[in-house]
N, C-alpha and C positions, 0 to 999 in steps of 0.2 A: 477414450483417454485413459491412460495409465499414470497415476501419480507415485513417481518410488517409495518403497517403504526404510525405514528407520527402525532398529531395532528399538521392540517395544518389553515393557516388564509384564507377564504373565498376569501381573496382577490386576483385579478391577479397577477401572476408573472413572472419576468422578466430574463432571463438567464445571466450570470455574463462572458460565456463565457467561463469557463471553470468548464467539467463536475463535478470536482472531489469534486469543492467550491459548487456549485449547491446542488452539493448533502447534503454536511456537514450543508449547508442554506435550508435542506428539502425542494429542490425543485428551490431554487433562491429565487433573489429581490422582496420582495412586492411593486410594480409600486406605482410610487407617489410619492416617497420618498426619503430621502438624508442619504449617509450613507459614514463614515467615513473609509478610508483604514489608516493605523496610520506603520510609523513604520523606522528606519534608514536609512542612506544613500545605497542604494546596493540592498534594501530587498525585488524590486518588483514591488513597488507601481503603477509607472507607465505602466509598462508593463501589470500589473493587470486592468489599465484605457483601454490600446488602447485593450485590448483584450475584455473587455464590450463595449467598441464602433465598435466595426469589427462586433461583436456577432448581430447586430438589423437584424432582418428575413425578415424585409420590407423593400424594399430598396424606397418605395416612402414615409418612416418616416425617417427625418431629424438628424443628430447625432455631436454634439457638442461640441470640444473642447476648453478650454479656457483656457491659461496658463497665468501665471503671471510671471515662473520664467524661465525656458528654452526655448529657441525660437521654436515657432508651428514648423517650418519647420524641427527642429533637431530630437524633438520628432514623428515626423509621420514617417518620413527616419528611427526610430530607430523599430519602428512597425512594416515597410515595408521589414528590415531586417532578421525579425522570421517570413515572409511571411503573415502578414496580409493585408487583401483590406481594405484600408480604404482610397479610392478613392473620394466614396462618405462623409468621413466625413469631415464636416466645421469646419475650425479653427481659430478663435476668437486670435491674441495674442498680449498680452498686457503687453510683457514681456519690460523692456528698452532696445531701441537701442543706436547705437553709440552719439544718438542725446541729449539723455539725459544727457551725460556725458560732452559733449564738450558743449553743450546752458546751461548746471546750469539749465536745469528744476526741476520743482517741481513735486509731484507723487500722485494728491489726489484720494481720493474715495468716500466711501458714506458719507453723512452727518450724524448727530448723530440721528436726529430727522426726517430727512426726505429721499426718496431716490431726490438727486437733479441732475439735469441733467448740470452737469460737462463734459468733454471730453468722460472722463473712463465709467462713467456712463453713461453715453447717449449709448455709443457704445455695452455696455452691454446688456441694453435695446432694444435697437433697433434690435440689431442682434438674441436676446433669442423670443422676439415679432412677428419678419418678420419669422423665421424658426419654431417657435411651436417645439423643437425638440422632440424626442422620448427619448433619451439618453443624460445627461450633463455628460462631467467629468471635473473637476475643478481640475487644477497641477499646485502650490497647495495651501492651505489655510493657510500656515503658513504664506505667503507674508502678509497675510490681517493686524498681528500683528505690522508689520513695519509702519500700513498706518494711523493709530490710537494712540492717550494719553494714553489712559490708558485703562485698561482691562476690565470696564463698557462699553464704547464707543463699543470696540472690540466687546463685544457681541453682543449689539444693532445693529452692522452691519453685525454680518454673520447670527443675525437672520432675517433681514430685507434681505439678501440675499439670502438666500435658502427658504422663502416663498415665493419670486419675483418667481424664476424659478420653485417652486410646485405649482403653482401658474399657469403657462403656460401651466401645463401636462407634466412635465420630470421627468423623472428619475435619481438621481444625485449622482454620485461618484463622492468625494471632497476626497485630500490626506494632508496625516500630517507629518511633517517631527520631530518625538517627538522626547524631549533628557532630560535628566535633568535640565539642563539649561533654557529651553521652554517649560515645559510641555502643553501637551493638554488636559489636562480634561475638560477645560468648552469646546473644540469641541464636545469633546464624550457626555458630557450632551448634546448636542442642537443635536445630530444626530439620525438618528431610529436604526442605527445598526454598530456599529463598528466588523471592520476586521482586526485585529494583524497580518504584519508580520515581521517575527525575525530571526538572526543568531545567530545559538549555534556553538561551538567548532565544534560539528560533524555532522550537519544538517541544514535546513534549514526549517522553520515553519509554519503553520497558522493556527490562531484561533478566533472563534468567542468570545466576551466578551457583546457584546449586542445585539437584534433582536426585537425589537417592535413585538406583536401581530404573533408571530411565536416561535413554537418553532425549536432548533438548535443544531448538536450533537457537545457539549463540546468537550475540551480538546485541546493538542496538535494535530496537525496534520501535516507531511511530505509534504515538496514542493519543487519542484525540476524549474530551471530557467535552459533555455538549449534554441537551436535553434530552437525551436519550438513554443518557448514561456513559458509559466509557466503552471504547473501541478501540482495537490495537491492532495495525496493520504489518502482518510481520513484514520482512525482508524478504524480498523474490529468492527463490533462489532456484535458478531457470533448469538444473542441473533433475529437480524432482519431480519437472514435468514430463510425458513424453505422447505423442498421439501418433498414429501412425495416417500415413497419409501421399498420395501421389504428387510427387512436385510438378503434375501440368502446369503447362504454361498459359497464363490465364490475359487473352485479349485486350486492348482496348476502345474496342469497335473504332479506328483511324486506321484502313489499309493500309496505308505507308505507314507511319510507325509500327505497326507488327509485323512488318516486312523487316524495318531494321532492326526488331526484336527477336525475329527469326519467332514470331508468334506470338509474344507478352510476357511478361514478367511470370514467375513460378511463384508457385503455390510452401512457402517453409520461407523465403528467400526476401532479403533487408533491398531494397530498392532508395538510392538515395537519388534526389531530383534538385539539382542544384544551378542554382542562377541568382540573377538580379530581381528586384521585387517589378511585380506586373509582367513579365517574361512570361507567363502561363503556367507554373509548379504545380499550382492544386488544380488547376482547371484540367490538367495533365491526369493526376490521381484521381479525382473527378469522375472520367472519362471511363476508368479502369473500374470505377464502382455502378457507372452506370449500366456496363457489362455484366457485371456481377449481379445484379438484380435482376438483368432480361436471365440468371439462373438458378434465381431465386435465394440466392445469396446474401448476407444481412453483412452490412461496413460500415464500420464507422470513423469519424474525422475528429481528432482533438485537437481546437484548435487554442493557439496560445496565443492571439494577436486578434484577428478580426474577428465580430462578433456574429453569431449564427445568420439572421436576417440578410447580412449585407453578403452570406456564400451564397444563401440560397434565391436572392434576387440576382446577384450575378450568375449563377448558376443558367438559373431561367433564361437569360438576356442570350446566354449563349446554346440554348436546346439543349440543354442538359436537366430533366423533368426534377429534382433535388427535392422539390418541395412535395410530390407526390412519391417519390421514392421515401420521405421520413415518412408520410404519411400509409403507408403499405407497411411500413417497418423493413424496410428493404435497408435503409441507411439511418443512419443519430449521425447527428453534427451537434457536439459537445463543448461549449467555452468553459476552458477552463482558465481562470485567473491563477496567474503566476507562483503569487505567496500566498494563495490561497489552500493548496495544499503540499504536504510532504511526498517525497520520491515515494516514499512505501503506500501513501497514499493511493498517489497515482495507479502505481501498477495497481494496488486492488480493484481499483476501477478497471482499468484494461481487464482483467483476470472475470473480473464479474460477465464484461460483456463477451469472452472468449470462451469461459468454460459454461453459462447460462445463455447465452444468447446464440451461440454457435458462431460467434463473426467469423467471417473470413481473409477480412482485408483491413487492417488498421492503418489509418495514416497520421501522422502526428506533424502538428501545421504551426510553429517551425522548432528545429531544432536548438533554434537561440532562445526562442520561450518555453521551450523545456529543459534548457539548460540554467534561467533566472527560476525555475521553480525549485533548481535544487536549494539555494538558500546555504550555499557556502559549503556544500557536502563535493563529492567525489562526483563530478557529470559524466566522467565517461565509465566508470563503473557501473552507475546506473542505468545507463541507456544500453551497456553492451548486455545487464542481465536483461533487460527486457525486451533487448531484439530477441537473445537467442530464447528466451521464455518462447516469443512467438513463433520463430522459428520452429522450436520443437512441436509445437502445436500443431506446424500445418498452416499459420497465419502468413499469407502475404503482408508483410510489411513497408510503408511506404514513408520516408521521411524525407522531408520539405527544408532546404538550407537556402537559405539569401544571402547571396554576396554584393560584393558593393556594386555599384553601377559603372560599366565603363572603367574601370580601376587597372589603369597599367599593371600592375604587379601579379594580379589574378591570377592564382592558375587553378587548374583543373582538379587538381589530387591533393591540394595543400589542407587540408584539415586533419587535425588528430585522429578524428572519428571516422574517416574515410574508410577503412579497414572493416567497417560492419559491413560495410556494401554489395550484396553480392551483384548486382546491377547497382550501374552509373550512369543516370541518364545529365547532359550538360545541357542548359538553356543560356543563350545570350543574344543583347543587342547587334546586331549589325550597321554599320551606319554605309549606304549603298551610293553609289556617284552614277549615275545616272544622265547625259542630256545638261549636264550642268547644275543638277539639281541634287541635293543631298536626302537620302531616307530615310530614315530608323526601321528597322525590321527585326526580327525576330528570326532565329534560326535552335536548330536542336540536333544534339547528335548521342548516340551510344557509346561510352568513353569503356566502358566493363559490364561484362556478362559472363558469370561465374560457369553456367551449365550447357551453356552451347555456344555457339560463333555468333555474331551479329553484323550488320552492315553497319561499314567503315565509312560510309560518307557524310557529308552534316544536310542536311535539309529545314528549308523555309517553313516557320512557323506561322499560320494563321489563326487568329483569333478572331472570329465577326460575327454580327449577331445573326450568320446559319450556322454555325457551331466553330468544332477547331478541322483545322487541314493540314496536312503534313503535306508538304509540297516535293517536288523531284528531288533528287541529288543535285547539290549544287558546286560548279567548279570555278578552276581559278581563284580560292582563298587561300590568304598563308596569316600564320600566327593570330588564329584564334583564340588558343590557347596562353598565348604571349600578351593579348591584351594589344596588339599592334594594329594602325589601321588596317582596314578590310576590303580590300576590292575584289573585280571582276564580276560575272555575269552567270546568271540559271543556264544550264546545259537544257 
């Protein structure tokens, strides 16, 4: 696999601590430098600090915190809580105590003109001086606004500030607590790179808005805060993947259907399987992975609707071995609940099991409950970057549409997202007149096939418990497609 590159800055760089901001900052921090995390009460900020100070790979370079507004002690206990070491970090804090309150102290800092060695200042000095640290994070700089007349001053001292300690050799994450009320834009001017994070209604975010001498992939980005600490799942952006790869046509052990496949679906290529619910969709994709394992092949099913147990007892019921093939690791069948996670989410799962596990064959079980997990966002943006994400990899991908049952109006091609599809496979009811007798059936046909020619006829679906059967070409139908009654007879 080849992942594209982005022009990067010469210069060294520094891990942020977590992979997923790393990446979105191609790569991390450019060392030297102070940069701005900005963003509400709730959104991170700190946890984002103690997670860049746990992150130093040397444990005989020094790591530094300083706080001005919550007490060291509270903030390191809260790190140590989502399991971070951060044993060896020093903590500077200059937050007030009870003493402030009860002696009517006063709270200076730097001077306007010069840095003067005051209490606060001295200790700052001294402590940044004797440690040389590797890592600063400063929580946080809004305090500094309290310690200052007015907003010239202000300046002058968080510039006199953050050249003091680039000035040592640190690295420095300073946080902002931005509102309306207080804005921070003259921080974000005086910093090399600011990092937004944000709550929305349905999410939680982060984005870069500035990066000195680097470039950085825009936009929104998904982050999730959990016992673990914080996680950020960029945004696909299928354009950076590329693996090279044979589009074989890959089987799905039913002689007739690979006959009207002209052999199987390809290997790169979006396979869409569209019908009525119980028409056979997944038992269909199913079939294609149980091939894939007699080649040692690993696939897997995310499904949005039924729960694992109830594929893979069905599965069984129909000779389809599902529960020995998870068990070989040949296949994962994966429930995922809806709002349970964000699109960017998502794709990092797919991306884990694609670029770590080596899948082959992703199927996504249905396209209507990975459409409710975008949660108000763009569905078909999302779904076209992570077809072609898999595409470029080389993934057969296979997605599952339910339409209504029996629905006059139906047709074959009417979905937005039909356009990903480089195979179209249609399933539907039949209702057959027989002797006087009426019978529901099952039938299936190839509607599109991007890379070769396929057979044009429709053919009888079986589903029993010896497996599935593709039955003969069948003649004498009209307006299948129409939704119109159905007659006549198997050739």
């Amino acid at each position: 696999m080849s992942k594209s590159t982005k022009t990067k800055s010469s210069k060294p760089r520094i891990s942020t601590g977590i992979e997923g901001l790393d990446s979105i900052l191609n790569g991390g921090l450019i060392t030297n430098r102070a940069y701005l995390v900005r963003g509400g009460p709730g959104t991170g900020k700190t946890t984002l600090g103690l997670q860049y100070l746990a992150a130093t790979k040397s444990r005989s370079k020094s790591t530094l915190l300083i706080t001005f507004g919550e007490p060291g002690t509270q903030i390191l206990e809260s790190g140590q809580d989502i399991g971070l070491d951060l044993k060896s970090v020093e903590c500077l804090d200059l937050s007030p105590n009870s003493s402030f309150f009860t002696d009517t102290q006063t709270y200076d800092f730097f001077s306007a003109a010069e840095v003067e060695k005051d209490p606060l200042t001295k200790q700052i000095v001294d402590r940044v001086t004797a440690l040389k640290p590797e890592r600063i994070f400063v929580d946080s700089m809004t305090q500094f606004r309290y310690f200052t007349a007015d907003a010239f001053q202000f300046r002058k001292q968080v510039l006199a500030f953050n050249r003091f300690m680039l000035e040592q050799g640190a690295t420095v994450i300073l946080t902002s607590e931005s509102s309306p009320d207080v804005p921070d834009d003259d921080l974000q001017f005086m910093s090399d790179g600011v990092i937004h994070l944000e709550i929305t209604p349905t999410r939680r975010i982060a984005s870069i808005t500035k990066f000195r001498s680097s470039a950085f992939q825009s936009g929104a980005h998904s982050l999730r805060l959990g016992p673990e600490g914080m996680q950020v799942f960029p945004k696909l952006l299928p354009e950076a993947y590329k693996r090279k790869f044979d589009p074989e046509p890959l089987p799905s052990g039913i002689p007739s259907l690979d006959k009207m496949l002209r052999g199987g679906i390809e290997r790169g290529m979006v396979t869409l399987m569209r019908g009525a619910s119980g028409v056979g969709k997944t038992t269909i994709g199913l079939q294609f992975m149980k091939e894939a394992a007699s080649r040692h092949e690993r696939s897997v099913v995310y499904t949005f609707e039924e729960d694992v147990e109830v594929i893979l007892s069905r599965s069984e019921n129909l000779k389809i071995p599902a529960r020995v093939m998870v068990d070989q690791g040949s296949l994962a069948i994966k429930k995922i609940e809806p709002l349970q996670y964000t699109p960017d989410e998502f794709s990092s799962l797919v991306r884990h099991e694609v670029e770590d596990n080596q899948v082959r064959i992703v199927m996504i079980d249905s396209v209507a409950g990975y459409n409710l997990s975008m949660q108000g966002e763009d569905f078909l943006s999302h779904l076209h970057a992570l077809c072609k994400y898999l595409s470029n990899m080389g993934v057969a991908v296979i997605l599952i549409h339910e339409t209504a049952l029996l629905e006059e109006d139906e047709k074959g091609t009417g979905d937005s997202f039909t356009y990903l599809a480089d195979n179209l496979l249609f399933l539907r009811y039949l209702d057959r007149h027989e002797e006087g007798k009426v019978e529901l059936r099952k039938c299936i046909a190839v509607i599109k096939k991007r890379l070769s020619d396929f057979e044009k006829s429709l053919r009888e679906l079986r589903i029993t418990q010896y497996g599935v059967d593709v039955g003969p070409p069948m003649t004498g139908l009209q307006g299948i497609l129409d939704g119109d009654q159905v007659k006549g007879e198997d050739s």
